[in-house]
C-alpha positions as CSV (number, residue, x, y, z in Angstrom):
1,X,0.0,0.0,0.0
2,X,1.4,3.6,-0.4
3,X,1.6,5.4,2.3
4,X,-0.5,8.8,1.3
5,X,-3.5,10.0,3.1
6,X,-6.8,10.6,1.2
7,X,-6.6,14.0,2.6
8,X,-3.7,15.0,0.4
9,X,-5.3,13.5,-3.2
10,X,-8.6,15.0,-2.0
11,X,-8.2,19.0,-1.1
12,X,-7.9,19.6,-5.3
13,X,-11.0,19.4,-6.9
14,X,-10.8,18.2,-10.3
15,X,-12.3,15.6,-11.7
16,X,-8.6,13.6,-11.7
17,X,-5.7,13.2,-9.1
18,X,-3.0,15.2,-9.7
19,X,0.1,13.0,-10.9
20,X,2.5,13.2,-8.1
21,X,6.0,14.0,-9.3
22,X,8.3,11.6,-10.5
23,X,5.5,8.7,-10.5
24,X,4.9,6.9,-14.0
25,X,1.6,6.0,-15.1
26,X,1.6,2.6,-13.5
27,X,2.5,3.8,-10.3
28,X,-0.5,6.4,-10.1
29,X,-2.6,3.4,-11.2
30,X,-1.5,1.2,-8.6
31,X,-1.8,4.3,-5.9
32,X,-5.4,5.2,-7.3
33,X,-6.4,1.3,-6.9
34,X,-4.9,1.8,-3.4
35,X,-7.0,4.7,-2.2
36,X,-9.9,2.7,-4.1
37,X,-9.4,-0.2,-1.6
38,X,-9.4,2.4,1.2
39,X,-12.9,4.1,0.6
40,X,-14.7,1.7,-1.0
41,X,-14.0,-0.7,2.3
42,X,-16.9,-1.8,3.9
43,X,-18.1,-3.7,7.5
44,X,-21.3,-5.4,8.7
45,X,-23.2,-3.1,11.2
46,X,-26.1,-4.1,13.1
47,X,-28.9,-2.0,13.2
48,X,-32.0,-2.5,15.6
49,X,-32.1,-4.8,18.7
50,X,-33.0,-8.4,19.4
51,X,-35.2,-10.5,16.9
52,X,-35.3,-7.3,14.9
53,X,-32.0,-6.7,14.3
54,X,-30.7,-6.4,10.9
55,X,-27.3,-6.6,9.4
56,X,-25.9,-4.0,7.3
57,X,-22.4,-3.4,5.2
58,X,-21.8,-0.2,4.9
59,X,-18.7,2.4,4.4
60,X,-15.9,1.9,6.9
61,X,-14.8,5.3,6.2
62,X,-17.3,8.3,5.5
63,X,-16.3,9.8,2.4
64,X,-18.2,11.8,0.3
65,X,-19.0,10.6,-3.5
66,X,-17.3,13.4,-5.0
67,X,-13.8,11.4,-3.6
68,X,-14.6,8.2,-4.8
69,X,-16.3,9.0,-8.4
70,X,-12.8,11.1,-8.4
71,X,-11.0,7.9,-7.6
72,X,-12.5,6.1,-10.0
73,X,-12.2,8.4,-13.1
74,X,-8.4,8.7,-11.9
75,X,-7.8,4.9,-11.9
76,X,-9.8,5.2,-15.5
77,X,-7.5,8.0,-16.3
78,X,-4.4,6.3,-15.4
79,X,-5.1,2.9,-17.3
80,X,-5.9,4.6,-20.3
81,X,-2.5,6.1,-20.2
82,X,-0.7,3.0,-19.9
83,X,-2.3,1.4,-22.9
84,X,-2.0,4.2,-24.9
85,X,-0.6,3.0,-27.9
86,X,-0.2,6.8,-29.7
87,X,3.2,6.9,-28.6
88,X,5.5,3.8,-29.3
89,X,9.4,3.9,-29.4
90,X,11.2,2.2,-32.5
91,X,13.6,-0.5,-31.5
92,X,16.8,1.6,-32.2
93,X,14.9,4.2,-29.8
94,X,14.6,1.4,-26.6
95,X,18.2,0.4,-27.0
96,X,19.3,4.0,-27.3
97,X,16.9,5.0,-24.4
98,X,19.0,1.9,-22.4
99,X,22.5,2.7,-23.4
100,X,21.6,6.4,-22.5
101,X,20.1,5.7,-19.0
102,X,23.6,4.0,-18.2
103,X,25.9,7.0,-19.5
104,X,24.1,9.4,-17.8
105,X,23.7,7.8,-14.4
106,X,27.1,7.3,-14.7
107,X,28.6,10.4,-15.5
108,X,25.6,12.9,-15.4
109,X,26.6,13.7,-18.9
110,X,24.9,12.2,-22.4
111,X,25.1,13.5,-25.5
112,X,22.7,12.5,-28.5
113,X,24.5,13.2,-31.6
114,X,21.2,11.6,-33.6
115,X,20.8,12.9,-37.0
116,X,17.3,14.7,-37.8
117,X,13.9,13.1,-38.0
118,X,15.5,10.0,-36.4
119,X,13.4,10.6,-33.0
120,X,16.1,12.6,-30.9
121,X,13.2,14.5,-28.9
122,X,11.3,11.4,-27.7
123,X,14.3,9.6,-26.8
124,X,15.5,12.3,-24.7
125,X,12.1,12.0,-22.8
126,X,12.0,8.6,-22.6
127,X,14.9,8.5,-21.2
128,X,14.4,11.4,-18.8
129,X,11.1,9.1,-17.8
130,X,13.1,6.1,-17.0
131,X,15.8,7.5,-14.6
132,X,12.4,8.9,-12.7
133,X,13.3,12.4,-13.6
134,X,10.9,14.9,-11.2
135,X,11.4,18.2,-13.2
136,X,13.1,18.5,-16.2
137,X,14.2,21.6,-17.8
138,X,14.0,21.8,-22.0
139,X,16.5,24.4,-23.9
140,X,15.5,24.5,-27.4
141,X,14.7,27.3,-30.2
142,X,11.6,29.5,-30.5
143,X,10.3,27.7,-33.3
144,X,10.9,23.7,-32.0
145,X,8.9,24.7,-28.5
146,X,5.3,23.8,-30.1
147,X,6.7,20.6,-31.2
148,X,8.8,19.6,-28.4
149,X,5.2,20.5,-26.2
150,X,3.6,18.4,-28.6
151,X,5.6,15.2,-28.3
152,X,5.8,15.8,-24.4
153,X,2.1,15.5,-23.8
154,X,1.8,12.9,-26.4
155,X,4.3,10.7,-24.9
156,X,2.8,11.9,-21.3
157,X,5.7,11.4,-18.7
158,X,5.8,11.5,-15.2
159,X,8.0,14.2,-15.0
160,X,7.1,17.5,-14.9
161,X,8.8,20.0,-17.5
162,X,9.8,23.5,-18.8
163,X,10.3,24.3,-21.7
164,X,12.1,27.6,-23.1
165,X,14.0,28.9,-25.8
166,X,17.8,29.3,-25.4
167,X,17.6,33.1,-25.4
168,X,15.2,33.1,-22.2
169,X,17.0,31.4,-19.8
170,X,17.6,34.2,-17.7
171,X,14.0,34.0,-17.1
172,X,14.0,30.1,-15.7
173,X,12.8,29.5,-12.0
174,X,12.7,26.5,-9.6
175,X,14.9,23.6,-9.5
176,X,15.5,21.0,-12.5
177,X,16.9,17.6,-11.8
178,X,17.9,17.0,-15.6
179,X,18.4,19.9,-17.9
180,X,18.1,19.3,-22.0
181,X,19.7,21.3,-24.5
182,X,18.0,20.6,-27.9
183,X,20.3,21.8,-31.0
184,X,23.9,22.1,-28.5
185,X,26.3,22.7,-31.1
186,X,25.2,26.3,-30.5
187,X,26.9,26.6,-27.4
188,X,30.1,26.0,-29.6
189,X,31.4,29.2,-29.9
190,X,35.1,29.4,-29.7
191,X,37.6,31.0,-27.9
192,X,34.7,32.6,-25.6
193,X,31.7,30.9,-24.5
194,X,28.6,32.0,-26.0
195,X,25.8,33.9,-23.3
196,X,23.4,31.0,-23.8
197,X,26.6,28.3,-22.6
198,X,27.3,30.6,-20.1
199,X,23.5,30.7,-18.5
200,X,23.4,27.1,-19.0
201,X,26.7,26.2,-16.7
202,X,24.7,29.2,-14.2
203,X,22.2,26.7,-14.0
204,X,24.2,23.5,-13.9
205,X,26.2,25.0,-10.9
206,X,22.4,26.0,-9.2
207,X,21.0,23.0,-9.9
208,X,23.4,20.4,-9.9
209,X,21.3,18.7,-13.1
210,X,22.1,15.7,-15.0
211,X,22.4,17.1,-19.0
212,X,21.4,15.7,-21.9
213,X,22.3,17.4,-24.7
214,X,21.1,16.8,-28.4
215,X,22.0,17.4,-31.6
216,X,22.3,16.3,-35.7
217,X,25.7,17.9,-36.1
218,X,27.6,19.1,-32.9
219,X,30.6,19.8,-34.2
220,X,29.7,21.3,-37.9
221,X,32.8,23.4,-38.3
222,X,35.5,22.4,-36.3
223,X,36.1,19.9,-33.0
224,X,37.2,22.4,-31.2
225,X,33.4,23.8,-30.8
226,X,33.2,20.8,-28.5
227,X,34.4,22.2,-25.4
228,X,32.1,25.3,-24.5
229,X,29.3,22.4,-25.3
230,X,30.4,20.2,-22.1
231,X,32.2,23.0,-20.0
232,X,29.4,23.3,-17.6
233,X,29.4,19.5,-16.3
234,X,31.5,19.0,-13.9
235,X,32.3,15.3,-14.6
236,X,33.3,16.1,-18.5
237,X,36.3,14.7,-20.0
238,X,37.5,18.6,-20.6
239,X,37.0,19.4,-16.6
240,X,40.8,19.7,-16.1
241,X,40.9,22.7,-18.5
242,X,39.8,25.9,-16.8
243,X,39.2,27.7,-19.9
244,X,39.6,27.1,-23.6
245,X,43.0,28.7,-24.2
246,X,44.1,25.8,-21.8
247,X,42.2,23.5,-23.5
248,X,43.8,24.6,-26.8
249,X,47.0,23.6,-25.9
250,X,46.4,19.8,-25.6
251,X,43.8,19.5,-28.4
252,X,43.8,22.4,-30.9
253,X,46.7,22.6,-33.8
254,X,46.7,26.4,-33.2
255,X,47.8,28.6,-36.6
256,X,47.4,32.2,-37.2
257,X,46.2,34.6,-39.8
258,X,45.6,37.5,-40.9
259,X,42.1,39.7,-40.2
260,X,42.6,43.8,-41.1
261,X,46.2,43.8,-40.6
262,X,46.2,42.1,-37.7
263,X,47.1,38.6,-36.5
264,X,44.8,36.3,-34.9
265,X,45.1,33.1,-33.1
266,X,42.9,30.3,-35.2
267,X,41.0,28.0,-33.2
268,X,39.1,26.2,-35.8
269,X,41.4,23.1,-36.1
270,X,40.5,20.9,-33.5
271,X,42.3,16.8,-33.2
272,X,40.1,14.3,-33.4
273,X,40.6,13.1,-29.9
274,X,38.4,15.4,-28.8
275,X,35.4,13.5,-30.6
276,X,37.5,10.6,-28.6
277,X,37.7,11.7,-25.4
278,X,33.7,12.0,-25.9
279,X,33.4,8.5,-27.0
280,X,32.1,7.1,-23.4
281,X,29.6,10.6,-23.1
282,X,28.1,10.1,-26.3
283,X,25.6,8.0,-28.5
284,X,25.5,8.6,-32.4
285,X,22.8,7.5,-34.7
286,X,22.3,8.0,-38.3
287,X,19.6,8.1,-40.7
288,X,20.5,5.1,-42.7
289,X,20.9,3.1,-39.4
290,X,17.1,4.1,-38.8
291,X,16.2,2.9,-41.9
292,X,16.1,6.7,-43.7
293,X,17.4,6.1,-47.1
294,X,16.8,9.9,-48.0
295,X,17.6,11.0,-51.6
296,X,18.1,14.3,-51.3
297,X,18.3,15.7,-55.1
298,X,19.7,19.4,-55.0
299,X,18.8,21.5,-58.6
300,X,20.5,24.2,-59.4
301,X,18.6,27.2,-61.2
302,X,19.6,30.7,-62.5
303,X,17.4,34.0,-62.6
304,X,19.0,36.7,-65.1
305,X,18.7,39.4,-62.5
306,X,17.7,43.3,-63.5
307,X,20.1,45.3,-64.9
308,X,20.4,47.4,-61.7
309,X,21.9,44.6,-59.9
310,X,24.7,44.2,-62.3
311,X,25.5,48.0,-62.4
312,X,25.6,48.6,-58.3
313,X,27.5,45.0,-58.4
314,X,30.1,46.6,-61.3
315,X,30.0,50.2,-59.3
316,X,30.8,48.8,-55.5
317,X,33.5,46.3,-56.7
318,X,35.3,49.4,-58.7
319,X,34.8,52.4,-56.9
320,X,33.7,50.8,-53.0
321,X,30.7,53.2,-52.5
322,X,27.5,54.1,-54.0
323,X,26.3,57.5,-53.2
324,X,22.8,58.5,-53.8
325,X,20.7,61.7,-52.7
326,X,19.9,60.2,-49.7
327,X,21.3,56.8,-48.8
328,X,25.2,55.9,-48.9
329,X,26.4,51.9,-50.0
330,X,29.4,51.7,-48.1
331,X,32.5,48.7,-48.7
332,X,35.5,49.9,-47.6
333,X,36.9,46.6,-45.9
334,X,36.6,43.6,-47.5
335,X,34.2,41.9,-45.6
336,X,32.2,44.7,-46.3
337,X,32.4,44.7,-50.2
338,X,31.6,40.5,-49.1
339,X,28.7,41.2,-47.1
340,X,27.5,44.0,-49.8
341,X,27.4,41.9,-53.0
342,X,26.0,38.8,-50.8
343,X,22.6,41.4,-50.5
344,X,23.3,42.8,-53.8
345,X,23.1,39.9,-56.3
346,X,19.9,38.4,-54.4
347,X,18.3,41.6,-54.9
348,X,18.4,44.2,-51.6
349,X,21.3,45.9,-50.1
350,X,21.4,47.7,-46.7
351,X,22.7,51.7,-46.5
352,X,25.0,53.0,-43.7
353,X,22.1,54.4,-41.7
354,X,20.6,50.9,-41.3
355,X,17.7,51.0,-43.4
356,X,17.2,48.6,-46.2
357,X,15.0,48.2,-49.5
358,X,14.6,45.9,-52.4
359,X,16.5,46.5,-55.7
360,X,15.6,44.0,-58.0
361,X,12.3,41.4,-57.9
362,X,13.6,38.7,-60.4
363,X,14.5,36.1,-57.7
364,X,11.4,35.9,-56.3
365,X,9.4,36.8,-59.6
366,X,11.2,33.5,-60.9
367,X,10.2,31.4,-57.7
368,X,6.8,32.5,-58.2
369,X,6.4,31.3,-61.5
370,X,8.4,28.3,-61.5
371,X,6.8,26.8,-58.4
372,X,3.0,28.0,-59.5
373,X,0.7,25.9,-57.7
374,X,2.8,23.8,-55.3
375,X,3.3,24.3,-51.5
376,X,6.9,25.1,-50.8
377,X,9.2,26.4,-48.1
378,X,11.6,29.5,-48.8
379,X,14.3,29.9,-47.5
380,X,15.6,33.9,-47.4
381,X,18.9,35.4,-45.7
382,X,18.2,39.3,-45.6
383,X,14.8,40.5,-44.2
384,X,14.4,42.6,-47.4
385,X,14.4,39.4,-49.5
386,X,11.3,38.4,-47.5
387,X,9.6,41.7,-48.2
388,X,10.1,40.9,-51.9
389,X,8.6,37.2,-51.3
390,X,5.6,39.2,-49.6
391,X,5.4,41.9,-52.0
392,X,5.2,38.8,-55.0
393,X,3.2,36.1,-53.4
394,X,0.5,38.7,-51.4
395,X,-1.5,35.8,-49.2
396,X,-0.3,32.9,-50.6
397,X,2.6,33.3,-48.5
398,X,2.7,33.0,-44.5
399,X,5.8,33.1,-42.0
400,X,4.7,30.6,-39.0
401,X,4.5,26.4,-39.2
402,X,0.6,26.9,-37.7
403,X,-0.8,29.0,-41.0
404,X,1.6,26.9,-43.4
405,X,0.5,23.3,-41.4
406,X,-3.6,24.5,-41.7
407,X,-3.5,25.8,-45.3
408,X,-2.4,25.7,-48.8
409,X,0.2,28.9,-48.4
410,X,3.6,28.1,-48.6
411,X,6.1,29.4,-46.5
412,X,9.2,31.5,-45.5
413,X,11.5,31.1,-43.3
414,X,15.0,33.1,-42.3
415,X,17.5,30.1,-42.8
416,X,19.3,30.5,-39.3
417,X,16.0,30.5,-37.5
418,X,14.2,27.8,-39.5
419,X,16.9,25.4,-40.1
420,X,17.1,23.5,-36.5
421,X,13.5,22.0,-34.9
422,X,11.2,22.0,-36.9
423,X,9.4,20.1,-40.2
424,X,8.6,21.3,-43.5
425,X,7.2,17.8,-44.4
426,X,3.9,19.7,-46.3
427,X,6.3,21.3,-48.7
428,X,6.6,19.7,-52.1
429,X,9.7,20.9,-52.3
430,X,12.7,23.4,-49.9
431,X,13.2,26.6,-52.4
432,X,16.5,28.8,-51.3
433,X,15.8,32.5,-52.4
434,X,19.5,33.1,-51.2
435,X,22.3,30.9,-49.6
436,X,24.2,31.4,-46.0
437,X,27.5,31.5,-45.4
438,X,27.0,29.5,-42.7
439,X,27.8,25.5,-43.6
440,X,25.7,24.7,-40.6
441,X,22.7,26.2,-42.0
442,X,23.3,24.6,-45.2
443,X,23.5,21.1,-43.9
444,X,20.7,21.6,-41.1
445,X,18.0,23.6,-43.3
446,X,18.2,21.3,-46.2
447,X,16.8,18.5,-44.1
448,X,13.6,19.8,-42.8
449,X,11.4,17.7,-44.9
450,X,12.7,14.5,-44.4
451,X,10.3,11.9,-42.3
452,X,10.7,8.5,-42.1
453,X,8.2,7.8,-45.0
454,X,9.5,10.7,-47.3
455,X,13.2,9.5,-48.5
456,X,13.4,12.0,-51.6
457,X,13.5,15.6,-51.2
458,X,13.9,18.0,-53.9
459,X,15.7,21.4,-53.1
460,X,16.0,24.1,-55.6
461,X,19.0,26.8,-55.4
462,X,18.2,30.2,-56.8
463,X,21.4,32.0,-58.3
464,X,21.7,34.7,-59.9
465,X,23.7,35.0,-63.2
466,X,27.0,36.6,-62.6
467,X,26.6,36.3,-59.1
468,X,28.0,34.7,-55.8
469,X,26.3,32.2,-54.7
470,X,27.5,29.2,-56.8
471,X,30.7,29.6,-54.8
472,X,28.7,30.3,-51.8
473,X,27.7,26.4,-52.1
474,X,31.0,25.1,-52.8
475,X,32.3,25.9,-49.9
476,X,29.5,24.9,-47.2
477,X,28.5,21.9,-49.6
478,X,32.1,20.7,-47.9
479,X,31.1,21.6,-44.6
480,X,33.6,24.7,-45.1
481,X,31.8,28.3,-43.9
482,X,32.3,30.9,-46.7
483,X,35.1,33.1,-45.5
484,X,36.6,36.4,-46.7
485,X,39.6,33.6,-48.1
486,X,37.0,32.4,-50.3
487,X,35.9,35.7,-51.5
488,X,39.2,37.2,-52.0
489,X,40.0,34.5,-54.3
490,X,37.5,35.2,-57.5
């Protein structure tokens, strides 16, 4: 029997008892039967006296119905829970689930390196659930938190959770006895630690969490974006280093170069023992192993862009400004001129005083009528390049998963914020109106339609002729970022 009073179940009215934290489904079953047992006892009375006398069973306990109708919905409740059949982990998922449980009772520490769409989200709960986590904290992007809600009261833990976006963790309260950090290659910055890393090792060091963290690709540029990932948990194969530079020394082939005249220290060459000192933290999983056999067909198509574009393109690269009566194009460094003719060739460009506008319409003219019909995801770079999707598309065009899921718009998305977390499986095809520097977005974003019944995807690269993009793509198509030592060299 558990030892809990009725009192303490019965003060609440609602219509079910209140899971007590940390308890599975079974357990509250088993508890509810329990309290059953207790109210719905009964003895033989005797009413009356002598010959007349009558036995009676009645209540041992007075309680009023409300308690035991409440009872018996909550044992209704509960069972229903435990056969729920909605939510069923794959094989791979159970003997990842198992592994996991060991690592991280072991060392506090796991890390999911499980490739998108292969189910890290309901892994990580699953295994939250079977260590008998109380209150578990979730760090993930804005636009995963819907999903994330979704699959938590789907799967329906014991646990209680919160979960936030990486940006708002200043705002977290209470204690957490496991913390997850969805998409944790983006505490990788290196040499410093990122804001978000360092509020997550603030809460490590108030909470004294286990950590889970989770990601597709957690080191897309370089090993060395490894450390700032684990540096919060105290038990990491890292703890010895106080700091990065320190860290550097033992697993970073350190070079230097150039940057504006000056000389930097280059972090970005990391030794492969770091992914092996990780080895005992961490638990990989692929697509193919889950049985994803994704064809992902990449097309490559070319808008002849408005003469305008080629003549401030032509002007900036010769004379390194653009004056008009107003507004001033400025690229006097060569990141600038970089950054300049990135917005340029797609169509917009930014002015020294910070306002924007759109130049040239052919890009998203071109999607427009090369995609007629279909629902598609757009991805965009500069927020004038979504004013120009806007200003094309009117209301067939939303900007959030809810409109895009519920209708027949398609939808666009700023790469960096739509490339972790969330699924564009609706889309008939992933439409790039510019590309990123970035070779994590490139990698990351290209995925989003995959499921485990979709294995071909079709993604479509708008260039424009004469511009950079095309060599844009070479470089993060090898997991290289596009650098001003890419530029420098056309």
């Amino acid at each position: 029997m558990w030892n809990v009073s009725l009192k303490e179940y019965s003060v609440k009215r609602s219509d079910i008892i209140e899971r007590v934290s940390g308890r599975t489904n079974h357990e509250m079953y088993q508890m509810c039967i329990d309290l059953s047992a207790v109210v719905n006892s009964t003895k033989i009375v005797k009413q009356g006296q002598g010959k007349k006398a009558i036995s009676l069973e009645v209540y041992r306990h007075e309680t009023k119905d409300f308690y035991r109708n409440r009872i018996a919905k909550s044992i209704e409740h509960y069972k229903a829970l435990m056969e729920n059949k909605g939510i069923i982990l794959r094989d791979y998922q159970v003997e990842i689930r198992d592994e996991g449980v060991m690592i991280i009772e072991e060392y506090g520490l796991l890390y999911l390196t499980m490739e998108v769409r292969t189910g890290k989200t309901l892994t990580a709960l699953s295994i939250a659930e079977e260590i008998r986590c109380k209150r578990v904290l979730f760090a993930t992007k804005l636009k995963a938190i819907p999903s994330i809600d979704a699959d938590y009261k789907a799967f329906s833990p014991s646990f209680e959770i919160v979960i936030i976006n990486h940006e708002s963790l200043h705002k977290v309260e209470g204690k957490f006895d496991m913390i997850i950090i969805d998409e944790a290659h983006r505490l990788g910055s290196i040499p410093k630690p990122s804001l978000v890393a360092k509020r997550i090792k603030e809460l490590v060091v108030k909470n004294n969490p286990m950590v889970m963290l989770l990601s597709g690709t957690p080191t897309p540029e370089s090993y060395s974006q490894m450390y700032h990932q684990v540096y919060s948990v105290s038990t990491n194969p890292f703890k010895k280093y106080v700091n990065f530079y320190k860290f550097a020394k033992d697993y970073v082939n350190v070079t230097s170069r150039m940057i504006n005249g000056m000389t930097i220290n280059d972090y970005s060459d990391g030794k492969y023992t770091i992914i092996e000192a990780m080895a005992p933290y961490t638990i990989s999983y692929s697509q193919k192993e889950a049985g994803f056999e994704v064809v992902t067909k990449e097309h490559f198509l070319e808008v002849k862009m408005a003469d305008i574009t080629h003549t401030l393109a032509k002007t900036l690269k010769k004379e390194l400004v653009i004056e008009g009566k107003e507004e001033v194009v400025l690229a006097d460094t060569p990141v600038k001129l970089m950054m300049k003719l990135h917005q340029i060739y797609s169509g917009t460009v930014k002015f020294e005083s910070g306002k924007s506008m759109i130049t040239d319409l052919s890009k998203a003219l071109f999607i427009k009528d090369m995609f007629k019909g279909q629902k598609i995801g757009i991805f965009y770079v500069f927020v004038e390049e979504l004013n120009a999707l806007k200003q094309v598309f009117g209301d067939d065009l939303c900007n959030d998963l809810s409109t895009f899921e519920g209708t027949d718009k398609s939808i666009a998305l700023q790469i960096v914020s739509g490339r972790e977390g969330i699924s564009l499986k609706q889309a008939s095809a992933l439409v790039y109106y510019n590309i990123s520097f970035s070779a994590t977005s490139y990698w990351q974003s290209r995925d989003r339609m995959t499921t485990k019944d979709r294995l071909k995807n079709d993604v479509y690269w708008v260039f424009s002729d004469g511009g950079i993009e095309r060599d844009i793509y070479k470089a993060v198509s090898k997991k290289k970022s596009y650098t001003l030592k890419h530029f420098e060299r056309l």
